[in-house]
C-alpha positions, 0 to 999 in steps of 0.5 A: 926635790930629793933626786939630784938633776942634772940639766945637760943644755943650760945655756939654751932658751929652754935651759934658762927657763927651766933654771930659773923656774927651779929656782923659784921653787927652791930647787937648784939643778946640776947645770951643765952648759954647751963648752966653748968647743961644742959638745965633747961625748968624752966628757960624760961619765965624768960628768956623771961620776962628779954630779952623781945625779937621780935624773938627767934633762938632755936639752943638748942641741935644743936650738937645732931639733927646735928653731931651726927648719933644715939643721945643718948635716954635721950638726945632726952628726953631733947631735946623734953621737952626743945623745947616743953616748949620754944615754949610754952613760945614764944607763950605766950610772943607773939614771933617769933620762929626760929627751925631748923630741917633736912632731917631725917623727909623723908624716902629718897627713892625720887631720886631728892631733896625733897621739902617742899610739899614732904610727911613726913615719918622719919626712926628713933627715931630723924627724927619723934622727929623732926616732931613732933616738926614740927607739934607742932610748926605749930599749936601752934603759927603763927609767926613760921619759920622752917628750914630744913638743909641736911648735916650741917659740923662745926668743932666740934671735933665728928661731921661729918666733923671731923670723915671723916678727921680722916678716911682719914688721917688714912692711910688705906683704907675706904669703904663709902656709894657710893648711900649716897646723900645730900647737904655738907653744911658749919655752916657759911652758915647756920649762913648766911641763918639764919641772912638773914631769920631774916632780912626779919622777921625784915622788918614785912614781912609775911614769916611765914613757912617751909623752905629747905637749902643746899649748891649747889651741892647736893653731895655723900659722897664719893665725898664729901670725895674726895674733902676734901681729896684734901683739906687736900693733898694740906695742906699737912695734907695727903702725899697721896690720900686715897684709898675709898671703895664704900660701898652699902648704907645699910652696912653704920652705918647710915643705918636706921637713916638717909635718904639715900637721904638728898638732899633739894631743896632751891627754896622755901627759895630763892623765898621768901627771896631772899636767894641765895645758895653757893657751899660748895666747895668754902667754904672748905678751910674756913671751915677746917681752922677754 
């Protein structure tokens, strides 16, 4: 790869996976990690007068837009000011910016999967957060990539992923959202998609824009839940198949927060980049064994 990248977000799940993905490929990514103190926005343009990087990979405060259902109001102030200032700075320095945002910028009332042109319309404080850093972003600088991501699981001890697996190896039975939808998405496959985008910025392609991904098959949860549970059967991690409870939607905690549909469609990404989508469900066994 001749463009220099700096990755902002090192030490997250999706951060690693893009690593050592590089890495595989023979790239080495300017890494930068979250310090000790947090985020400090000061530190960014010399950051960028040290790396001098082509592109910048913004996964700062992945773990928050991502694996968390209600993040925290300071951290969503963090979050806003740190992404506002490095965008800031990546224009000045004339960079590529890469930002990632999710399904929580729609309302979820369509019943198919939403496209890039679907009208916005977030429910909570994370959701119109993330659009507004969308519009930011737009109008700020040209060489822009935003890439929206439905239900990303990684194996962070809180996150998604691994509350589920704890419910299911509780030994009780659960009750879950049985009309939650949206595309189970491994972070190694975010790391893919991610690395593929940047080959193509690489090649000084015009791809600027906004961009959907999910694994295929868009899924419910409770079907997502079943199909780990036969994971963790097979494992020998569960002695028996859970019973689950199909809840209406509105009963879940995340009722309000996130769109009851969070399926994406990816034809934009795989027209223009040539991306081709994988089934979560291959990538199970991977993804719990890591």
């Amino acid at each position: 790869m001749r463009k220099r990248v700096m990755l902002v977000g090192a030490e997250t799940t999706l951060g690693q996976e893009l690593e050592a993905l590089a890495a595989m490929q023979g790239v080495t990514l300017l890494a930068r990690s979250c310090p000790a103190a947090g985020w400090d926005a000061a530190e960014l343009n010399s950051w960028l007068d040290q790396d001098r990087p082509d592109v910048v990979v913004n996964l700062a405060h992945f773990h928050q837009q991502f694996q968390c259902d209600v993040p925290a109001v300071a951290d969503l102030q963090h979050l806003q000011a740190f992404h506002e200032r490095l965008m800031e700075a990546a224009t000045a320095h004339g960079c590529w910016l890469l930002m990632l945002s999710s399904a929580r910028v729609f309302d979820g009332e369509k019943t198919t999967p939403y496209a890039e042109k679907d009208e916005v319309a977030p429910l909570d404080a994370l959701g119109r957060l993330q659009h507004l850093l969308e519009s930011e972003l737009r109008r700020a600088n040209d060489r822009h990539l935003i890439l929206r991501l439905s239900w990303v699981l990684d194996n962070s001890a809180d996150g998604h992923l691994q509350r589920l697996r704890h419910q299911l190896c509780a030994g009780d039975s659960l009750a879950l959202a049985k009309e939650w939808r949206g595309n189970p998405t491994p972070v190694a496959d975010v790391a893919r998609v991610i690395f593929a985008m940047l080959r193509q910025v690489d090649c000084a392609a015009a791809v600027q824009g906004t961009y959907h991904y999910g694994s295929v098959e868009a899924s419910s949860w409770i079907s997502l839940a079943k199909s780990l549970a036969q994971e963790l059967l097979a494992s020998g991690e569960l002695e028996q198949d859970p019973v689950i409870i199909p809840a209406p939607f509105f009963e879940q905690s995340m009722a309000g927060h996130q769109p009851q549909n969070a399926a994406l469609t990816h034809k934009r990404l795989m027209h223009v980049f040539g991306i081709k989508p994988r089934p979560w469900r291959a990538q199970l066994v991977h993804l719990l064994a890591s």
